[in-house]
PyMOL Python script that loads the backbone (N, CA, C, O; Angstrom):
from pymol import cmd

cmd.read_pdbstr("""\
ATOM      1  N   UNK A   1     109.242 114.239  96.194  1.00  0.00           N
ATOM      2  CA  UNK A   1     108.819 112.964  95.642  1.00  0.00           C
ATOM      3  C   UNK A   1     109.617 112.655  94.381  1.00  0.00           C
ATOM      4  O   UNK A   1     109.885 113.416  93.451  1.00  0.00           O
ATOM      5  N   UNK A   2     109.916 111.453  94.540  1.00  0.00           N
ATOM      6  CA  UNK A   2     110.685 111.234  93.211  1.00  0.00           C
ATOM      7  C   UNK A   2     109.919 110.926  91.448  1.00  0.00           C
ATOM      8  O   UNK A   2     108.991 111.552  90.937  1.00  0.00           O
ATOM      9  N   UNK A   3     110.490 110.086  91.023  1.00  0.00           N
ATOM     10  CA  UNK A   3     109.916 109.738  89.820  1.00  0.00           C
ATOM     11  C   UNK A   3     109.428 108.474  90.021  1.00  0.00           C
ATOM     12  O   UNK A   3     108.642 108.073  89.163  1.00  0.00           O
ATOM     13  N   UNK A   4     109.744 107.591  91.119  1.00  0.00           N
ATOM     14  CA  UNK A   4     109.122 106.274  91.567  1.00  0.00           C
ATOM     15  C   UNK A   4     107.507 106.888  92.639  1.00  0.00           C
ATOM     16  O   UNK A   4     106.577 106.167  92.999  1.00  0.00           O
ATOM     17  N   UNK A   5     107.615 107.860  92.810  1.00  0.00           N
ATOM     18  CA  UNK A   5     106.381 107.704  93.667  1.00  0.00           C
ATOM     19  C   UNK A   5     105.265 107.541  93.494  1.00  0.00           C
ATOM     20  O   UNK A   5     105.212 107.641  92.268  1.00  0.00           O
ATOM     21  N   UNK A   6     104.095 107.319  93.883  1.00  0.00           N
ATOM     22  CA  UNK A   6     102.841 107.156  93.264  1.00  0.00           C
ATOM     23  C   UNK A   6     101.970 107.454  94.270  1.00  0.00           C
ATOM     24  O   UNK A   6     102.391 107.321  95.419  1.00  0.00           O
ATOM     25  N   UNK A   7     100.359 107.991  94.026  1.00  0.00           N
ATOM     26  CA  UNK A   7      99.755 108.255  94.506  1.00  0.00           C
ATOM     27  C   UNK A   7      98.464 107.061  94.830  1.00  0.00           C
ATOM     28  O   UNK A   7      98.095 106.367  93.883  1.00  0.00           O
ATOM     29  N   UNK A   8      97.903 106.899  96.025  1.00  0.00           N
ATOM     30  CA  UNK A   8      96.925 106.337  95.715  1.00  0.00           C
ATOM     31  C   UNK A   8      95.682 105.868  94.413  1.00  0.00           C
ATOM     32  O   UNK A   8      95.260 104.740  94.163  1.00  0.00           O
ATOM     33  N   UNK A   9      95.354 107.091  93.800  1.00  0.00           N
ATOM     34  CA  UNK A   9      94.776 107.360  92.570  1.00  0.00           C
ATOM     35  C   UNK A   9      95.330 106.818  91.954  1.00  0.00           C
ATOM     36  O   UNK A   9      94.566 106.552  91.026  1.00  0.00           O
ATOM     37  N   UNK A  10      96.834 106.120  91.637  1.00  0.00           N
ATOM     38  CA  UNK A  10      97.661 106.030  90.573  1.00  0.00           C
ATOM     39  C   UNK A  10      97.529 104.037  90.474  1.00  0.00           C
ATOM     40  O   UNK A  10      97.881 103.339  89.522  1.00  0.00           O
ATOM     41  N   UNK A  11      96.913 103.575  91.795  1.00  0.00           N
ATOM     42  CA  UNK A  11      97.014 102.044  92.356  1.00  0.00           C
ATOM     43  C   UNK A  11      95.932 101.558  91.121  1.00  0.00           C
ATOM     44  O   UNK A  11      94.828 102.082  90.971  1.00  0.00           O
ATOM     45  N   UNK A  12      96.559 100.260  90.118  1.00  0.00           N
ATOM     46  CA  UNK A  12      95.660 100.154  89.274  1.00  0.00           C
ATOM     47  C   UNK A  12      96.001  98.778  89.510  1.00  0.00           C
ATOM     48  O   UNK A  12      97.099  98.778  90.066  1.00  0.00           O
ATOM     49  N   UNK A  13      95.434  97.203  89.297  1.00  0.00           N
ATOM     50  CA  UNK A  13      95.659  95.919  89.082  1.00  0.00           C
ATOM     51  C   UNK A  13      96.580  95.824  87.489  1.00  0.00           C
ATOM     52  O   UNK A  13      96.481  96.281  86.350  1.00  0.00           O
ATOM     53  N   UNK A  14      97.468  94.949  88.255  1.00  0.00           N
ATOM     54  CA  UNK A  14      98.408  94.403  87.087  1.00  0.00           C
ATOM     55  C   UNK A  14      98.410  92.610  86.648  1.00  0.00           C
ATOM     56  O   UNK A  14      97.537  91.742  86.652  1.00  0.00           O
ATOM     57  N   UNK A  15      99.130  92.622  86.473  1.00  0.00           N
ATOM     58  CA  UNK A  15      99.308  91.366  85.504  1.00  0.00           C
ATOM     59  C   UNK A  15      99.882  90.338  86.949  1.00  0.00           C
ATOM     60  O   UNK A  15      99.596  89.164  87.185  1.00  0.00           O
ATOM     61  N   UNK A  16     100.529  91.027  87.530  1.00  0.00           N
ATOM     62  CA  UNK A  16     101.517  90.014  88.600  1.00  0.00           C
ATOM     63  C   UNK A  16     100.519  90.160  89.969  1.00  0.00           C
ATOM     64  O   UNK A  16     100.865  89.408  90.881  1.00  0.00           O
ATOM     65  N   UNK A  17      99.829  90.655  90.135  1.00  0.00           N
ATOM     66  CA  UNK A  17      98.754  90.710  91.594  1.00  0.00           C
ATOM     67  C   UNK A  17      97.313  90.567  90.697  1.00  0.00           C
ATOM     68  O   UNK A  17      97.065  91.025  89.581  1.00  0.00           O
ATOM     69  N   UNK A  18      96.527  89.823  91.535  1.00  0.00           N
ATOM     70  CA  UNK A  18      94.930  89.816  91.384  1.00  0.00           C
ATOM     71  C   UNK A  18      93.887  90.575  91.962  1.00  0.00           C
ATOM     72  O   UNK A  18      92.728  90.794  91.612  1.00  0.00           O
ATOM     73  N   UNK A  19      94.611  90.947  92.988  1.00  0.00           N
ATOM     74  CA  UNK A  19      94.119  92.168  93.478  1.00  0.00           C
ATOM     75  C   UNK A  19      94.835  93.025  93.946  1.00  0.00           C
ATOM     76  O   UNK A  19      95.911  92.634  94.399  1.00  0.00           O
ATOM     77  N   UNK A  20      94.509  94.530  94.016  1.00  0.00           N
ATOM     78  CA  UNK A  20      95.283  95.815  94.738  1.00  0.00           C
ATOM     79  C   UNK A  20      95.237  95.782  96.323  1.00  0.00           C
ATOM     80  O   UNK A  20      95.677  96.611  97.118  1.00  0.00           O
ATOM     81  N   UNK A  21      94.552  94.534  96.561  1.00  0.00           N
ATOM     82  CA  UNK A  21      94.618  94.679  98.151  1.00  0.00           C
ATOM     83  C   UNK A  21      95.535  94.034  98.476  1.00  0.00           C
ATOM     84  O   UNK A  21      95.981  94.307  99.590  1.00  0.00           O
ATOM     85  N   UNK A  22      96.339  92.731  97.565  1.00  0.00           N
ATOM     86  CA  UNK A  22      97.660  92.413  98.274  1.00  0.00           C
ATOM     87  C   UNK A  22      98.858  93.581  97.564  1.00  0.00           C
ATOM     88  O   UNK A  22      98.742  94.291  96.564  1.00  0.00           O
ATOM     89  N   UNK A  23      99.890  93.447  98.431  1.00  0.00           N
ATOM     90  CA  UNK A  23     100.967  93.951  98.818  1.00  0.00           C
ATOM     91  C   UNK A  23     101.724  93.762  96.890  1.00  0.00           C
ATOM     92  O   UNK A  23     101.196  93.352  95.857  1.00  0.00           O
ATOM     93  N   UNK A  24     103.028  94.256  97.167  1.00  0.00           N
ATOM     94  CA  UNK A  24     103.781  95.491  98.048  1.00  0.00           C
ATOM     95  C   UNK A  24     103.683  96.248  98.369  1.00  0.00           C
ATOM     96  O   UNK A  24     104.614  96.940  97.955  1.00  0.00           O
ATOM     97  N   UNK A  25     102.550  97.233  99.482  1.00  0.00           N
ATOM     98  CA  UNK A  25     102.622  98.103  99.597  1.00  0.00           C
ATOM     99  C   UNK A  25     101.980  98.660 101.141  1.00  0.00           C
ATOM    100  O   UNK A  25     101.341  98.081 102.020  1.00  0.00           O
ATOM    101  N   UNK A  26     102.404  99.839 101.017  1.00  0.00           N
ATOM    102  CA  UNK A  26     102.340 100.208 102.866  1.00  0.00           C
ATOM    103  C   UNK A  26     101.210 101.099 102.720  1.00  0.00           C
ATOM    104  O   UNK A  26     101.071 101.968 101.860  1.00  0.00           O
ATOM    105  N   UNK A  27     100.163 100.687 103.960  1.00  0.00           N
ATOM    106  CA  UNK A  27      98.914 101.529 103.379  1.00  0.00           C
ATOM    107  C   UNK A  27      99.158 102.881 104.738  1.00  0.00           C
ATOM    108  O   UNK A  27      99.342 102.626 105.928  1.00  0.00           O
ATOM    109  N   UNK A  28      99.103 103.972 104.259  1.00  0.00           N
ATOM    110  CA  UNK A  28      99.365 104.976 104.685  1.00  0.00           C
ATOM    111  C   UNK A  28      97.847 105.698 105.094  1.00  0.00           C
ATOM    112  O   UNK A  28      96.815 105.646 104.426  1.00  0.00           O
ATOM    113  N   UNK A  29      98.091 106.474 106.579  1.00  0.00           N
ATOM    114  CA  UNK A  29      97.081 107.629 106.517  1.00  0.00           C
ATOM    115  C   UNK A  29      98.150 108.854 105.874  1.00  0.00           C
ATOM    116  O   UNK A  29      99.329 109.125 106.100  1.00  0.00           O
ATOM    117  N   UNK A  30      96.853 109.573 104.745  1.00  0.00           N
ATOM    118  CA  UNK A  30      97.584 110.404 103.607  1.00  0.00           C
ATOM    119  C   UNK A  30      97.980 111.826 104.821  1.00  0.00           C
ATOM    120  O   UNK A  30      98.840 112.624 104.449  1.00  0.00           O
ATOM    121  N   UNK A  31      97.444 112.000 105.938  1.00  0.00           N
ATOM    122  CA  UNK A  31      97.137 113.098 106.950  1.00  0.00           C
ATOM    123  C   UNK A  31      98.328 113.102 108.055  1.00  0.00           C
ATOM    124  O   UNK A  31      98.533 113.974 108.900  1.00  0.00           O
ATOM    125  N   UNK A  32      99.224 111.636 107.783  1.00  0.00           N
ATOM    126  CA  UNK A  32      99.724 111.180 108.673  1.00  0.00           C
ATOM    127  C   UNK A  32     101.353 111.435 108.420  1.00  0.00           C
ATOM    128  O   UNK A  32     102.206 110.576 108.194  1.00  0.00           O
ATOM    129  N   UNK A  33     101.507 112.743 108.517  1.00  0.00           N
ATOM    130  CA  UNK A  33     103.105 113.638 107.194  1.00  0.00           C
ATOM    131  C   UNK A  33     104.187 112.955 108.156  1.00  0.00           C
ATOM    132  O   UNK A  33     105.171 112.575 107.522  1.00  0.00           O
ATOM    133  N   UNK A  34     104.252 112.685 109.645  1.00  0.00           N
ATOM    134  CA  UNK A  34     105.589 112.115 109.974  1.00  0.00           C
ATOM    135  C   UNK A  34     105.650 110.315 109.571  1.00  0.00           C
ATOM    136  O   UNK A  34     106.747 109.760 109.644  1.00  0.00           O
ATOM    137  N   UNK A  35     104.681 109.682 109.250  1.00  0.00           N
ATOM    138  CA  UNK A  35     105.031 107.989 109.125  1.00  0.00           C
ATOM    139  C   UNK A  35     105.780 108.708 107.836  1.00  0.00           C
ATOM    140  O   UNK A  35     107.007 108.716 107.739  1.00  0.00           O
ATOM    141  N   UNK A  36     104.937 109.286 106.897  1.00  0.00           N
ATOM    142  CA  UNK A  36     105.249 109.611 105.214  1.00  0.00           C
ATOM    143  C   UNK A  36     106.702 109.786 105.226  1.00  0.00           C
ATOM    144  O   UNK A  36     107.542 109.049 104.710  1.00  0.00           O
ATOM    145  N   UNK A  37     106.857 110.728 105.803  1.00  0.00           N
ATOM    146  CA  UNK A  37     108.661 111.438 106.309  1.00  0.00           C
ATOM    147  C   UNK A  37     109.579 110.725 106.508  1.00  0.00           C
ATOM    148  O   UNK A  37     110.663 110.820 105.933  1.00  0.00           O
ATOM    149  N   UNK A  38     109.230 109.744 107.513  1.00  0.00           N
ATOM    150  CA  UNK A  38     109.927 108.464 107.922  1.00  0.00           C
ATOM    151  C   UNK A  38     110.347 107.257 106.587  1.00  0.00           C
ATOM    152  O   UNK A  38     111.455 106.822 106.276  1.00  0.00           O
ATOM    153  N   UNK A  39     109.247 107.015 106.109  1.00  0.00           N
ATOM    154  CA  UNK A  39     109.064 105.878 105.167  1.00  0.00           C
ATOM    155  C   UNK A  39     110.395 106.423 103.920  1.00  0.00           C
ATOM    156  O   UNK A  39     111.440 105.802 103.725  1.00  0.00           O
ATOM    157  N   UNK A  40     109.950 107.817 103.158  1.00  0.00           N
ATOM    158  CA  UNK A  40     110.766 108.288 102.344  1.00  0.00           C
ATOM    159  C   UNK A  40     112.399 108.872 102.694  1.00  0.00           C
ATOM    160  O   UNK A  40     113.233 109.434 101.984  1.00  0.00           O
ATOM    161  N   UNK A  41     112.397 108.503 103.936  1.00  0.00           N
ATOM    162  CA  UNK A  41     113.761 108.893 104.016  1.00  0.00           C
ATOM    163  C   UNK A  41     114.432 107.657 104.383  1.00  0.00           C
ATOM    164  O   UNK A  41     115.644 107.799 104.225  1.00  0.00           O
ATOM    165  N   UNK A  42     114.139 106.557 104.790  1.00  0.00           N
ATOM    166  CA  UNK A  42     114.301 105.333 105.019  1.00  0.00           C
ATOM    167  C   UNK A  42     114.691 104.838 103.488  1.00  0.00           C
ATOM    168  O   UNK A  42     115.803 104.407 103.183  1.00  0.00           O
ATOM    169  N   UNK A  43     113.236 105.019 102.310  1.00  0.00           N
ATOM    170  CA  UNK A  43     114.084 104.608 100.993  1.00  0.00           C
ATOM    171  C   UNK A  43     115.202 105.298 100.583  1.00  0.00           C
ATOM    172  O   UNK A  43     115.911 104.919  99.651  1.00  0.00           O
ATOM    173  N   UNK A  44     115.334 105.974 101.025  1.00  0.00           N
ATOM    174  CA  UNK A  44     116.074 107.632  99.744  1.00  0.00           C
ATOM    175  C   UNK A  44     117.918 106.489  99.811  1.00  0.00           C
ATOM    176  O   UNK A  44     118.917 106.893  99.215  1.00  0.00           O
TER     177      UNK A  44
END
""", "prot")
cmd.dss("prot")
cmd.show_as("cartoon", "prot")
cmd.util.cbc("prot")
cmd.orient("prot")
């Protein structure tokens, strides 16, 4: 994991979204290690 990664726990509301339920982001099963695998090697 890099220094960009973040954990669920880490998902807090900001200034630019009103809520944490819209996007950017890909909602993952945490159990689910090949999407995870896929996703991070796709960014890298």
């Amino acid at each position: 994991m890099g220094k960009n990664s973040v954990i669920a726990s880490d998902i807090r509301e900001s200034d630019g979204h009103s809520s944490i339920e819209e996007g950017p982001y890909i909602p993952l099963d945490v159990m689910d290690t090949d999407a995870i695998s896929a996703i991070c090697k796709e960014r890298e």
